[in-house]
LOMAR-437735 format. One record per residue: x, y, z of N, C-alpha, C, CB in turn. Coordinates in pm, whole numbers, padded with zeros to 5 digits, always signed. Glycine has a CB too. Layout:
N
XYZXYZXYZXYZ;...
***
This chain:
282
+11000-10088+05457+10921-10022+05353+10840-09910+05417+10828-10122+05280;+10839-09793+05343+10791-09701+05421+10620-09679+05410+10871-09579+05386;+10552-09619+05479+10420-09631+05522+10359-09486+05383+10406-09593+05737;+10232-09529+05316+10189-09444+05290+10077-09383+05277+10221-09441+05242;+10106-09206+05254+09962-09127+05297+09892-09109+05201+09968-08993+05356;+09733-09124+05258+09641-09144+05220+09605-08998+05115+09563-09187+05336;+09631-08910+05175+09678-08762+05147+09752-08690+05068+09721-08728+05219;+09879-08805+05024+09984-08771+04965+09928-08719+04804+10087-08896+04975;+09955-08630+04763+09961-08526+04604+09941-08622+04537+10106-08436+04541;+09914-08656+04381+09915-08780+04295+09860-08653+04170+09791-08947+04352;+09978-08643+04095+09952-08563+03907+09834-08596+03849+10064-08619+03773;+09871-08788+03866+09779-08826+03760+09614-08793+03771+09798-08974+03749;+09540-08718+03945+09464-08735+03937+09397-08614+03881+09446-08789+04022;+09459-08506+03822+09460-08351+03775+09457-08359+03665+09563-08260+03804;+09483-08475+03578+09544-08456+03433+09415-08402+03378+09610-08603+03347;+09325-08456+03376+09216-08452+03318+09202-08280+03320+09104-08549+03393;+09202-08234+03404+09199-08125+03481+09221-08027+03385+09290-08123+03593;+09385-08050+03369+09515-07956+03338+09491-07972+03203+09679-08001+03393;+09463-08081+03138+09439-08102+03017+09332-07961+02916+09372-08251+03035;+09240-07980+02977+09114-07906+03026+09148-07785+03036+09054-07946+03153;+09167-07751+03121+09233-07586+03107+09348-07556+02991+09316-07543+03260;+09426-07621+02963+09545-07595+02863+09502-07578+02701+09650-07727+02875;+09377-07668+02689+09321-07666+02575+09233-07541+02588+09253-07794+02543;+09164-07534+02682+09040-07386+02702+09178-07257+02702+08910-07389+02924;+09260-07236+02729+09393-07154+02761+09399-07104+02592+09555-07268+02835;+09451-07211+02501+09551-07212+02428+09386-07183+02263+09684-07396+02461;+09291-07219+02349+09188-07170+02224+09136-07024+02274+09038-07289+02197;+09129-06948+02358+09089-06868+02385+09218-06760+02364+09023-06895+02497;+09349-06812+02348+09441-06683+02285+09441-06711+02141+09611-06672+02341;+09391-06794+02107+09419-06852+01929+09301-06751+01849+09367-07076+01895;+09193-06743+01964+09062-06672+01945+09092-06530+01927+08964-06691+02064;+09155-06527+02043+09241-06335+02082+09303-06304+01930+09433-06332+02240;+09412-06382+01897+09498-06347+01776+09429-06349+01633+09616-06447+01771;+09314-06452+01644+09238-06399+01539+09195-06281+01540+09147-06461+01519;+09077-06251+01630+09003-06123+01612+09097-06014+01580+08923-06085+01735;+09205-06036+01653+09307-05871+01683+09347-05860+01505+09517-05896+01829;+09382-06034+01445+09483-06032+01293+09327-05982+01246+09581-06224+01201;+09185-06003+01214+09079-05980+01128+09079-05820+01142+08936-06062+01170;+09059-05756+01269+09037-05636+01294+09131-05550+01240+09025-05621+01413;+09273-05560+01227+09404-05519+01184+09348-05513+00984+09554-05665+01250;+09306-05655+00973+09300-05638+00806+09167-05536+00793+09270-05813+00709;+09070-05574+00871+08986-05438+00823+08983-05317+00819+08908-05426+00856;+09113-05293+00945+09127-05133+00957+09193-05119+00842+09207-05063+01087;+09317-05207+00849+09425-05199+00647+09304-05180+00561+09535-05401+00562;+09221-05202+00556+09084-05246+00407+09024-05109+00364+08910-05362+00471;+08970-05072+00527+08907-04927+00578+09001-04846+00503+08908-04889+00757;+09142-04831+00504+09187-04733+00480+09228-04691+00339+09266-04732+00554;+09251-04867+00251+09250-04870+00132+09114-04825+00055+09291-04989+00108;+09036-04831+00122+08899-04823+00053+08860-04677+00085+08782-04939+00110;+08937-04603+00166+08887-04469+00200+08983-04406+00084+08909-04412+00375;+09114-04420+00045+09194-04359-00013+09104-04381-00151+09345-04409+00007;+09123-04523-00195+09071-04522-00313+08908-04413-00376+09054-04673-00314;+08835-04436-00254+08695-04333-00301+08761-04188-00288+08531-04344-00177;+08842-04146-00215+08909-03991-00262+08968-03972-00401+09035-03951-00167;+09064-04082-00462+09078-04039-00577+08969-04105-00672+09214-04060-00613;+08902-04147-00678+08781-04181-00757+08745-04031-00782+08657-04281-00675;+08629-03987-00674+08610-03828-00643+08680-03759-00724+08650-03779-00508;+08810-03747-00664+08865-03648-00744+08854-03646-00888+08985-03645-00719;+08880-03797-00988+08881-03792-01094+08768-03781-01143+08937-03865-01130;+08646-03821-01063+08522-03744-01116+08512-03601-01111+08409-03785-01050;+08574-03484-01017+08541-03397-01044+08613-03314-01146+08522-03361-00950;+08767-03380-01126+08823-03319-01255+08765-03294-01418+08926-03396-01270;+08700-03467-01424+08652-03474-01535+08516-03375-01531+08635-03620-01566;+08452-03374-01461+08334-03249-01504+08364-03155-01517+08237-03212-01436;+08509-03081-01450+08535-02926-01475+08597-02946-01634+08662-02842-01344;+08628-03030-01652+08713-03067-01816+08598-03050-01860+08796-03229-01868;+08465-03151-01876+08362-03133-01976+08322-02979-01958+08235-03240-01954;+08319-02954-01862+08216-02818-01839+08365-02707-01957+08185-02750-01577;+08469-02719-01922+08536-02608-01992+08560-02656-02127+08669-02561-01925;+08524-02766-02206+08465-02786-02349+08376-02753-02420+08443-02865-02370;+08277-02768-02267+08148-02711-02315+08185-02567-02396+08041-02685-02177;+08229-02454-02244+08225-02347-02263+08324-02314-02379+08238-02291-02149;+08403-02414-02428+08465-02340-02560+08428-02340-02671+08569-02366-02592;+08322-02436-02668+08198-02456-02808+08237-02624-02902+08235-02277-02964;+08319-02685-02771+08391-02802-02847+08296-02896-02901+08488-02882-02758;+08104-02877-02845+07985-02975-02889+07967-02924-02903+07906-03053-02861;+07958-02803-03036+07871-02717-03108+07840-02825-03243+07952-02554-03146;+07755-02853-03286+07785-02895-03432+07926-02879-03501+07694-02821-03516;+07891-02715-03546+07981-02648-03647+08098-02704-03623+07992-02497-03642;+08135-02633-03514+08275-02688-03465+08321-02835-03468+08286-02656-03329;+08260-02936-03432+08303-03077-03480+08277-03067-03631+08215-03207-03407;+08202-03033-03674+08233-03064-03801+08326-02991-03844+08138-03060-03880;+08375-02857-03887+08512-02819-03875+08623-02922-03837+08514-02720-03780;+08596-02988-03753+08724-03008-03703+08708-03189-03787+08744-02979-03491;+08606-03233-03819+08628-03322-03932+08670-03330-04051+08561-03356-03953;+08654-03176-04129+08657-03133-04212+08812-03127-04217+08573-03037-04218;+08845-03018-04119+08972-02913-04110+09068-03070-03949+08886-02653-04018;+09117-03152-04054+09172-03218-03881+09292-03134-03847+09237-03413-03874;+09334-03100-03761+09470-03031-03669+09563-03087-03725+09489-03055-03505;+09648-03045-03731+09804-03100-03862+09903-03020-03695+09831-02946-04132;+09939-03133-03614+10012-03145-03506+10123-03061-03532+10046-03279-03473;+10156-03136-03662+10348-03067-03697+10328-02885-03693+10428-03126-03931;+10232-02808-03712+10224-02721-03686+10141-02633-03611+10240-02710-03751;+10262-02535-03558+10231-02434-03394+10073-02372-03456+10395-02248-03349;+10002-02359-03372+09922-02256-03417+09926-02119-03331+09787-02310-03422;+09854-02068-03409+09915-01882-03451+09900-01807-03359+09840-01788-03569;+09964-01742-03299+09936-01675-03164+09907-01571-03227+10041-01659-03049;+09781-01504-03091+09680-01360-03138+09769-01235-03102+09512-01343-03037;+09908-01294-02987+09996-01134-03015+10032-01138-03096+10103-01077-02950;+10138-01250-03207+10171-01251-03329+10137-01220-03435+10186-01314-03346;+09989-01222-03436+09906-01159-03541+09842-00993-03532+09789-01257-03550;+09845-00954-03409+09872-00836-03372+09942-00763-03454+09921-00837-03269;+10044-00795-03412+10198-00769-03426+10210-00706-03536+10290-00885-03430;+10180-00846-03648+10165-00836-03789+10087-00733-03885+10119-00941-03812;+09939-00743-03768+09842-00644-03859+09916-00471-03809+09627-00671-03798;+09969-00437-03727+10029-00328-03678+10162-00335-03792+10062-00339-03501;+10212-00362-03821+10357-00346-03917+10282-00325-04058+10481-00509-03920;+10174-00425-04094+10098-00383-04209+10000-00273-04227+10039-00475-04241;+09983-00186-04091+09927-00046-04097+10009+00056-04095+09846-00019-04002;+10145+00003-04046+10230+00121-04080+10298+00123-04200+10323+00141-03988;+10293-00009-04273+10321-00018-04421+10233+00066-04464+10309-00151-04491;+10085-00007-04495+09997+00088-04604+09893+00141-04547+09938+00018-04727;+09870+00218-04470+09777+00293-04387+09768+00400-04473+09818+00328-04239;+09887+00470-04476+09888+00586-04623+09817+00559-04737+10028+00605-04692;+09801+00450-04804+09639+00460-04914+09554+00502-04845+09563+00322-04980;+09507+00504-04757+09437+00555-04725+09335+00745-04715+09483+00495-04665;+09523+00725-04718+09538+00884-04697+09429+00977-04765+09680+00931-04757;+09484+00912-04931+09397+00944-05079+09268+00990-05068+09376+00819-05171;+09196+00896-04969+09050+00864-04990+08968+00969-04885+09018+00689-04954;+08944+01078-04936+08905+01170-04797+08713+01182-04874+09038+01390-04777;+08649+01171-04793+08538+01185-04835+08456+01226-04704+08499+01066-04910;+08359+01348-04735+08277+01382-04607+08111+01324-04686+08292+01593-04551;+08035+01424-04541+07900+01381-04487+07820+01437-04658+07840+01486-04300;+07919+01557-04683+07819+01629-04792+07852+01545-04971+07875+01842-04792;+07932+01483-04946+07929+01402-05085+07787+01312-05159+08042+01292-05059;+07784+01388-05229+07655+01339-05331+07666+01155-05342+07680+01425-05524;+07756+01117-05368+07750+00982-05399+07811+00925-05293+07808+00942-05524;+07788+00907-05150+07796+00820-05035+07721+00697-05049+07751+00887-04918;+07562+00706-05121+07534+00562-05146+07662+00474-05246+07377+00562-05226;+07689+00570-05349+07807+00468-05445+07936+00385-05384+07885+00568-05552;+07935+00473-05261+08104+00488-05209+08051+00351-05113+08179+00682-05101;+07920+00321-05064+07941+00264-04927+07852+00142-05010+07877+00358-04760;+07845+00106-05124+07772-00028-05185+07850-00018-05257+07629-00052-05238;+07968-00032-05261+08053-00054-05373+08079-00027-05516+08052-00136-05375;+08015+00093-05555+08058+00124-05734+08107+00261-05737+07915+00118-05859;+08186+00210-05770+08335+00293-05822+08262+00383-05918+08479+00185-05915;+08146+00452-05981+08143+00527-06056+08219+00625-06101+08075+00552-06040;+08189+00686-06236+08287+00807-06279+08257+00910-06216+08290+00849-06417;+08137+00961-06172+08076+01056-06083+08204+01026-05932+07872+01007-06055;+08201+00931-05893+08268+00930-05705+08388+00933-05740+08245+00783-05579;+08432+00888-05859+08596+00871-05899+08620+01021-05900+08642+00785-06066;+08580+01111-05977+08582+01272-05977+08620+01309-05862+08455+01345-06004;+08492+01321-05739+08507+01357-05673+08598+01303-05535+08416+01385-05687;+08664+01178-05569+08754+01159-05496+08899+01200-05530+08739+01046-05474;+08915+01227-05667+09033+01309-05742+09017+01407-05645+09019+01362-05912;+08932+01477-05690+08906+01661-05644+08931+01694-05502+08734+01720-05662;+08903+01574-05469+08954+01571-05320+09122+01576-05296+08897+01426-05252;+09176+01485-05330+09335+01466-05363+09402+01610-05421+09356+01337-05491;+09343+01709-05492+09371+01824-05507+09424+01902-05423+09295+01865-05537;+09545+01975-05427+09606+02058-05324+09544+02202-05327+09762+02063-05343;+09462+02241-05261+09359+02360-05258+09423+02508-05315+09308+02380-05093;+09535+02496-05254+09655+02581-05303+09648+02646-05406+09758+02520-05325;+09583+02539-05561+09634+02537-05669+09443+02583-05735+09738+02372-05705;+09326+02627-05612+09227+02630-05680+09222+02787-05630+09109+02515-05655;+09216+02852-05763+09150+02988-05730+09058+02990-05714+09150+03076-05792;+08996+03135-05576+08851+03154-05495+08857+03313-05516+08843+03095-05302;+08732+03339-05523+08695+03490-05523+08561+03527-05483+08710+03547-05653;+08479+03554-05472+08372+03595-05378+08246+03516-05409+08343+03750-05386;+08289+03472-05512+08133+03419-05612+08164+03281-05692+08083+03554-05760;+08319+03249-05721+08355+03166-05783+08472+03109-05770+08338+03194-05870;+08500+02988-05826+08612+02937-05805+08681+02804-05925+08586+02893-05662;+08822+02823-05953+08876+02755-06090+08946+02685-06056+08937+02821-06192;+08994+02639-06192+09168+02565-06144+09197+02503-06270+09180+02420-05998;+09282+02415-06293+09344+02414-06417+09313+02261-06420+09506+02473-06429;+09217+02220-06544+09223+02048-06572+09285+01977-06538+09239+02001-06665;+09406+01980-06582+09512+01857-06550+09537+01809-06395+09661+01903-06604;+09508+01913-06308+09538+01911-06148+09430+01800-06135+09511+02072-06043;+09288+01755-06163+09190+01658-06187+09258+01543-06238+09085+01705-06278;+09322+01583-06367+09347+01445-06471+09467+01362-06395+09406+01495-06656;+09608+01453-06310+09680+01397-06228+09612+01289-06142+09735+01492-06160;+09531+01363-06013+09490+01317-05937+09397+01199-05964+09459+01401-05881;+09334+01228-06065+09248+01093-06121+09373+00923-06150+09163+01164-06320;+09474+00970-06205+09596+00890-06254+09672+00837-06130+09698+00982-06347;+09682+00885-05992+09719+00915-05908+09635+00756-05846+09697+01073-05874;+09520+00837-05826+09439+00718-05743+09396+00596-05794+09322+00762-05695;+09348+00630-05957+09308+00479-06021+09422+00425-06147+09132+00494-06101;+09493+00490-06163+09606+00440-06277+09515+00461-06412+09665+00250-06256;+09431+00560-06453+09362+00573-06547+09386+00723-06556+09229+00516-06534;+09265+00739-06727+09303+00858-06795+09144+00911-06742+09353+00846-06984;+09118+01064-06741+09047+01090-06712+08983+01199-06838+09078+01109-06593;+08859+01198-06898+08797+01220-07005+08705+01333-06896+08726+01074-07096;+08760+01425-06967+08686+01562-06851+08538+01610-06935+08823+01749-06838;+08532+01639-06772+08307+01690-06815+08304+01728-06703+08139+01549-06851;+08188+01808-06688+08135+01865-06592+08094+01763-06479+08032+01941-06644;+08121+01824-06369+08134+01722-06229+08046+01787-06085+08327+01710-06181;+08019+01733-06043+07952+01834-05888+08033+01766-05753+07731+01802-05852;+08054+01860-05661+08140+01845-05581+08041+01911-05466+08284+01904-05623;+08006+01851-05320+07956+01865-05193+07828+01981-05289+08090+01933-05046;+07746+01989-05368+07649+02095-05359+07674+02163-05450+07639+02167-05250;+07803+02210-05499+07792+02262-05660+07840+02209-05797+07852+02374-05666;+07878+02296-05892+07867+02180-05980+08016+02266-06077+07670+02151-06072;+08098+02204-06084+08253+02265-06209+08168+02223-06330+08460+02150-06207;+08193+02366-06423+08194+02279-06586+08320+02297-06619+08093+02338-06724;+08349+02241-06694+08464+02220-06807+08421+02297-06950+08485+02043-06841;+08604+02397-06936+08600+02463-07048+08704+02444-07116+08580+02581-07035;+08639+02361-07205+08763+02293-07275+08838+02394-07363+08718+02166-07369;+08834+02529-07432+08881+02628-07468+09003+02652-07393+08794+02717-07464;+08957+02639-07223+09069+02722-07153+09140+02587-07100+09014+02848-07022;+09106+02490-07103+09149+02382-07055+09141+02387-06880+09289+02364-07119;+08994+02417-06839+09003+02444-06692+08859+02429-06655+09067+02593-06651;+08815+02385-06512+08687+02376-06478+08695+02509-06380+08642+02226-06412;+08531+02559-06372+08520+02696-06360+08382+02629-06270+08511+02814-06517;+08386+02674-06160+08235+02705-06052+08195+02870-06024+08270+02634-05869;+08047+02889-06036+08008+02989-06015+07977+02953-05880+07919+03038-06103;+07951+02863-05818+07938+02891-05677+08039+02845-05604+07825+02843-05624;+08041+02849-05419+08166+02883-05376+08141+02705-05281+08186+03073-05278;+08283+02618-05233+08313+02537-05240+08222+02468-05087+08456+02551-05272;+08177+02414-05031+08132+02399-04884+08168+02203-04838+07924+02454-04880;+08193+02204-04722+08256+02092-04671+08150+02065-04561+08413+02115-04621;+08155+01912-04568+08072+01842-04487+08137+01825-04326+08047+01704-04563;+08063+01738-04262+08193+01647-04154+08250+01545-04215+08141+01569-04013;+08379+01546-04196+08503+01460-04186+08473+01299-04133+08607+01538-04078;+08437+01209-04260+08430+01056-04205+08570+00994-04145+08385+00956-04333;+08574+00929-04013+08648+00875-03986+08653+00720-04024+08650+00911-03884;+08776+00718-04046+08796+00556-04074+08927+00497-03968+08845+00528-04265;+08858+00360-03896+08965+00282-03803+08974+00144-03914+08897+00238-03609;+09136+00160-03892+09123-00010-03951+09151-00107-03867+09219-00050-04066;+09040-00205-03918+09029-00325-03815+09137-00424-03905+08842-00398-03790;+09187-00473-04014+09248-00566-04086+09293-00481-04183+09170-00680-04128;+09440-00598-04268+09495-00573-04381+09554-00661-04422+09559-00486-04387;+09574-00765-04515+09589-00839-04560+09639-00817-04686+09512-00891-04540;+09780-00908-04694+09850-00898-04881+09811-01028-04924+10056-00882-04913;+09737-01034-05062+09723-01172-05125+09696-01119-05268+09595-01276-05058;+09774-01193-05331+09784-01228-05459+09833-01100-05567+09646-01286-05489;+09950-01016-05422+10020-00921-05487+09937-00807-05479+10057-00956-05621;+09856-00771-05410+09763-00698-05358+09699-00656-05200+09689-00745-05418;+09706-00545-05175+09646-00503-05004+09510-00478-04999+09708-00360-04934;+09466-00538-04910+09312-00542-04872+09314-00502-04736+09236-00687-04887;+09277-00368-04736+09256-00295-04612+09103-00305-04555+09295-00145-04639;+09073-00297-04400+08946-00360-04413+08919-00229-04299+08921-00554-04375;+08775-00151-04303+08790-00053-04220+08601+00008-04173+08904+00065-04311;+08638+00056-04056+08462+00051-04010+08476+00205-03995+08397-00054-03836;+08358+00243-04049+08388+00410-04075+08258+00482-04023+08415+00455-04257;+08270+00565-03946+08160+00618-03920+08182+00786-03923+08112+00556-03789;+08079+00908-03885+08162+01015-03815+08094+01092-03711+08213+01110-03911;+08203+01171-03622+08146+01246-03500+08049+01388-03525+08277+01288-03412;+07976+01403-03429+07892+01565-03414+07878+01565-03330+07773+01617-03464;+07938+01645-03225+07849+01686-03134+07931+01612-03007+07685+01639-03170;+08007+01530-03004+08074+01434-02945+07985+01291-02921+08125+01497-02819;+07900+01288-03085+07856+01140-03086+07877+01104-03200+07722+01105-03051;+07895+00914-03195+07895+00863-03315+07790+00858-03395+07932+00764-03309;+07780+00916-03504+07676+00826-03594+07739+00751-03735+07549+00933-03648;+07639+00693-03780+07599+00586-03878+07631+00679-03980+07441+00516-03878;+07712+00630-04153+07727+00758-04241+07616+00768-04299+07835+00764-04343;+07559+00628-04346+07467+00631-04436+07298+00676-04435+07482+00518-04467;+07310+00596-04278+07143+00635-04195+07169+00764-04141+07084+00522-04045;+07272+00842-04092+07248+00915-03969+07226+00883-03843+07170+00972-03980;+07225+00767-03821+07179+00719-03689+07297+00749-03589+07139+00557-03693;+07241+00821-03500+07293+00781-03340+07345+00679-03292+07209+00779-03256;+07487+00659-03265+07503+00508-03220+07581+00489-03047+07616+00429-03354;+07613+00637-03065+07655+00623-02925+07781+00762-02884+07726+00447-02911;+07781+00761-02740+07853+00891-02724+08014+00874-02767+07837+00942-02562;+08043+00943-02755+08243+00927-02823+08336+01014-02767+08276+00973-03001;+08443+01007-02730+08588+01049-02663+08706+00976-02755+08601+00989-02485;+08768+01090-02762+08877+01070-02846+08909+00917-02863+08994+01147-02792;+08969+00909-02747+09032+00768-02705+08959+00670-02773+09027+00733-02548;+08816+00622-02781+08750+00543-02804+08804+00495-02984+08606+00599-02762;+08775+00359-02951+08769+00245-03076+08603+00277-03153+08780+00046-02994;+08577+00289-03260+08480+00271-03304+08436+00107-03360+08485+00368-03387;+08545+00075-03364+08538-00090-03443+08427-00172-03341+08730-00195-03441;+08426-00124-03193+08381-00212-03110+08218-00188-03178+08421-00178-02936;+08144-00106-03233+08048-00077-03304+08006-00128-03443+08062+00028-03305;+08056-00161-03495+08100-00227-03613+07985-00248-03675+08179-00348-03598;+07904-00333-03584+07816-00424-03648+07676-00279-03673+07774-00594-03522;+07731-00185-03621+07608-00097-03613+07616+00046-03727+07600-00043-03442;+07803+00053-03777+07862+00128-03854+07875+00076-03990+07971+00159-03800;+07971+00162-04034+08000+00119-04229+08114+00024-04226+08063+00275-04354;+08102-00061-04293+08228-00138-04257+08316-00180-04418+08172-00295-04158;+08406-00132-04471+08446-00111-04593+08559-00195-04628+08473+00019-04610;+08578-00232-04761+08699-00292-04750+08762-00273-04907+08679-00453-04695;+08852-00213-04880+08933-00122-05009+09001-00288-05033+09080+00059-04956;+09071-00254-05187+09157-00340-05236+09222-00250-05320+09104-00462-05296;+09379-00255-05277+09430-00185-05383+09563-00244-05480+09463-00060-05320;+09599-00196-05624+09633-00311-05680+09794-00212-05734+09497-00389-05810;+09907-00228-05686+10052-00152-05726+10035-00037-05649+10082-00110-05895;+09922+00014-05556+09894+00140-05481+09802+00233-05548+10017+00213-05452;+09701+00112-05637+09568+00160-05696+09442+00138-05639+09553+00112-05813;+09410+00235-05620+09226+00160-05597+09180+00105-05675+09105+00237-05582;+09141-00047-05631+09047-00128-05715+08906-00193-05728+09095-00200-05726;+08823-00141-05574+08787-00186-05566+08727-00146-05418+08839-00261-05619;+08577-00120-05403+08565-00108-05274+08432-00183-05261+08573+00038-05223;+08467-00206-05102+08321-00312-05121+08272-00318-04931+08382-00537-05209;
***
């Protein structure tokens, strides 16, 4: 039997040992794999939570540039909501485009822009209050005939000047679809009588012209078998606008220029005419 050393290795006396370390080993990587798996989900968390507050942001700022450009279109005005309670949007139909209506009011000035033609009236007409508050008197009716007159047809001579009734009674028939019951009339400063003998109006004095009112049309409209021309009228001196009725100064002028942009400061008229009659000015 062989002899043994006192010295000799023995497992069992390590176990404790090995035990000991294997457990301290095997919790201290269990420890490792936690922290590394927690740290991993927070950076994942970090990044979900960073994305998400960018589009938050964003949809907050979208939405304020939305309110702010409601604002600015008057969409919380009173009026306007109520309008739009009143008047609700009917989807099934486009609404109206402003070149389209352009378009439109341009084809309807080259339709009836010519009534217009008729209506020539200057600075020196006696009845400009009638013409620009609306009454058609027999006095402005005259002298808007007399106007329509082809000059051609009025004899002038140094002191006086004629012409033959009916050239009146036409032109009267012409512009209002009526008969005209002749009398003595005044025109820019003098005055025709009527001689009913000769069947002709006769002036002893000689004929004088004002400035030339201009008229722009801003609208025209057909309803109810009828054109409603709508027009802001002022006229030039001097290369300025003024006012017909005040005289007022309203501003300097070049051909080119719109007067309409003035509007609110000019005459602003609106004919109605009825088969290519005047009916009506207002």
């Amino acid at each position: 039997m062989a002899k043994t050393n006192k010295d000799d290795f023995n497992i069992n006396d390590y176990k404790d040992q090995i035990d000991k370390y294997i457990k301290e080993r095997v919790d201290k990587e269990a420890a490792s794999s936690a922290v590394k798996y927690y740290k991993k989900r927070l950076r994942n968390k970090s990044i979900i939570i960073f994305i998400e507050f960018i589009i938050i942001v964003g949809l907050i700022t979208a939405g304020v540039f939305g309110m702010i450009h409601l604002y600015n279109d008057g969409y919380f005005s009173y009026d306007i909501k109520i309008q739009k309670k009143e008047n609700p949007v009917n989807n099934d139909v486009a609404p109206e485009n402003k070149d389209d209506n352009k378009v439109k009011i341009d084809e309807l000035v080259n339709k009836y822009s010519y009534l217009l033609d008729n209506l020539n009236i200057d600075t020196k007409c006696e009845y400009l209050s009638d013409y620009y508050n609306g009454n058609l008197s027999k006095e402005l009716k005259e002298y808007l005939a007399y106007q329509l007159i082809n000059k051609d047809y009025i004899i002038t001579d140094d002191s006086s000047s004629y012409f033959d009734a009916e050239l009146l009674g036409r032109a009267y028939k012409e512009l209002f679809n009526d008969t005209l019951e002749y009398s003595d009339f005044k025109h820019n400063g003098f005055k025709y009588k009527y001689i009913k003998a000769k069947d002709m109006f006769i002036s002893t004095s000689l004929s004088t012209s004002g400035i030339k009112i201009i008229k722009e049309i801003t609208n025209i409209e057909e309803k109810d078998n009828k054109v409603v021309i709508t027009t802001t009228e002022g006229y030039i001196k001097d290369n300025k606008l003024y006012n017909v009725l005040n005289n007022k100064e309203i501003s300097d002028y070049k051909k080119e220029d719109k007067i309409s942009k003035y509007s609110k400061k000019l005459n602003v008229v609106k004919y109605t005419f009825n088969n290519n009659y005047l009916e009506s000015i207002k």
